[in-house]
C-alpha positions in Angstrom: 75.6 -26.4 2.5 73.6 -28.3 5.1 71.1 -30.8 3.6 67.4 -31.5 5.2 67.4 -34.8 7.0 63.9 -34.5 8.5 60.4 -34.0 6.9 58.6 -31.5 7.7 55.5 -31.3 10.3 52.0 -30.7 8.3 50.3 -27.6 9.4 47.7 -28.6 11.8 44.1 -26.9 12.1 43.0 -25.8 15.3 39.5 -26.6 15.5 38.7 -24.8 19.1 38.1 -21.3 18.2 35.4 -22.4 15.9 33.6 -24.6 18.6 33.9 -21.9 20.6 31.9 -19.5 18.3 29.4 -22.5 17.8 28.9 -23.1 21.5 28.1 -19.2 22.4 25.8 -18.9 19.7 23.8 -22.1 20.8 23.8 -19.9 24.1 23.3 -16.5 22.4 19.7 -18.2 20.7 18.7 -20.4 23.7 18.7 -17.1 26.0 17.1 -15.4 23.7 13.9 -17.7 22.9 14.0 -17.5 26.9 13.4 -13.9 26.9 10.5 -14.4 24.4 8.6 -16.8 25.8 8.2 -14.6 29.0 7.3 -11.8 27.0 4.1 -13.3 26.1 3.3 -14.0 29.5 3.1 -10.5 30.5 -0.5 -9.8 31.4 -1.2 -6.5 30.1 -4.3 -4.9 28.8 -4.0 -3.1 24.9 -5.9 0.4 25.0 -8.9 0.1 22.7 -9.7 2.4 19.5 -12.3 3.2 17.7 -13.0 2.3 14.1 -10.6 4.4 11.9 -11.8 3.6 8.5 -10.5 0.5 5.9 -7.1 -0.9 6.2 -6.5 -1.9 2.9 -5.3 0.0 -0.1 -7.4 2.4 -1.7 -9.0 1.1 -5.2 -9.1 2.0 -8.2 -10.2 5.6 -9.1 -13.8 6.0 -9.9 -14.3 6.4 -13.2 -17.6 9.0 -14.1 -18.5 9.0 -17.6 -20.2 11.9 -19.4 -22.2 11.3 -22.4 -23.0 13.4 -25.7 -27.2 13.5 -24.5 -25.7 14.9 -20.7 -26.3 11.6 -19.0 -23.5 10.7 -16.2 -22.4 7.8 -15.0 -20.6 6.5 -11.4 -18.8 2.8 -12.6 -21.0 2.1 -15.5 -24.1 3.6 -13.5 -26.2 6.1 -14.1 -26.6 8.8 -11.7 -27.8 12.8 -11.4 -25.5 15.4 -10.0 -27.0 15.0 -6.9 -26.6 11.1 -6.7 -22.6 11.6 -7.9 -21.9 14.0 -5.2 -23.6 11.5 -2.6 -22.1 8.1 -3.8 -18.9 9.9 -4.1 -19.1 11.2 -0.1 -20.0 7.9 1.2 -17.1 6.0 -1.2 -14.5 8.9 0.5 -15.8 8.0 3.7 -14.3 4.6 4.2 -11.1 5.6 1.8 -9.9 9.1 2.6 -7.6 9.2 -0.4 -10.4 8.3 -3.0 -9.5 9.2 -6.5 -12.2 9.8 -9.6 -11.2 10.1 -13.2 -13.3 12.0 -15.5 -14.5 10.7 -18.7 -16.3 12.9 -21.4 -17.2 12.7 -25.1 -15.4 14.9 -27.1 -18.8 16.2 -28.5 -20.4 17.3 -25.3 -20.8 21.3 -24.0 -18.4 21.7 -21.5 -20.9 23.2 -19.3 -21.9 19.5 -18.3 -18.0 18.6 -17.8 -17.6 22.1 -15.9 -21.1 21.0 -13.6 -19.7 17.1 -13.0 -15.9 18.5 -12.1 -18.0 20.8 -9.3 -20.0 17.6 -8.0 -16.7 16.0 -7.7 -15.4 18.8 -5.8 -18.4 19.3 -3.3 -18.3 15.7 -2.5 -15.1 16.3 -0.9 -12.5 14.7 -3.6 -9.4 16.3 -4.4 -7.5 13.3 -6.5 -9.5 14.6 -9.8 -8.1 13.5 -13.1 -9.7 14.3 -16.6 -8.8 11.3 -18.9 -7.9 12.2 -22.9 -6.8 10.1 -26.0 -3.6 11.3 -27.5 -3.2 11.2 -31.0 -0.3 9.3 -32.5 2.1 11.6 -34.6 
């Protein structure tokens, strides 16, 4: 049986793939900020719009309150049928997707209810909601 006389090499890391990668990169991102700075030279005139209504989120949904005595009220004001459907126009005018929750006492005629639900709807709002309390079990 032959015995080992010499010591072995050490395993060496070849280091020029890697700097390889690194150096075309560095090319890859300097070509590239190239490219954008003369895209911001371009002289080119935008098309112009007109106004298209708010660009932020739509609030909160109105909230109309109906009281026992018929009085109504648009975000803790009051207001007549009339008023509500006119408030509630000019609010969907600059928000499109305008929602209104409706509020009434649990006393009232539902005639008044049924005649606030219709103002909502002539105003143009079709996100309606009629808010409740649940009773706990």
């Amino acid at each position: 049986m032959p015995l080992k006389t010499t010591q072995n090499e050490e395993p060496v890391l070849n280091m020029t793939p890697m700097i390889d990668v690194v150096f075309l990169l560095i090319i890859f991102f300097m070509v590239g900020t190239k490219f954008t700075d003369e895209e911001r030279n371009i002289k080119l005139q935008l098309p112009e719009v007109g106004r298209s209504g708010a660009l932020s989120a739509a609030p909160e949904k109105k909230v109309v309150n109906i009281y026992r005595d018929g009085t109504i009220t648009l975000d803790q004001r009051d207001v007549t049928l009339e008023q509500l459907t006119n408030d509630l126009q000019r609010a969907r005018g600059e928000y499109a997707d305008l929602g209104v929750a409706v509020r009434g006492d649990g006393e009232i005629q539902y005639k008044y209810v049924a005649s606030v639900l219709g103002a909502v709807r002539a105003s143009g709002v079709r996100d309606m909601a009629i808010t409740v309390k649940t009773t706990q079990r």
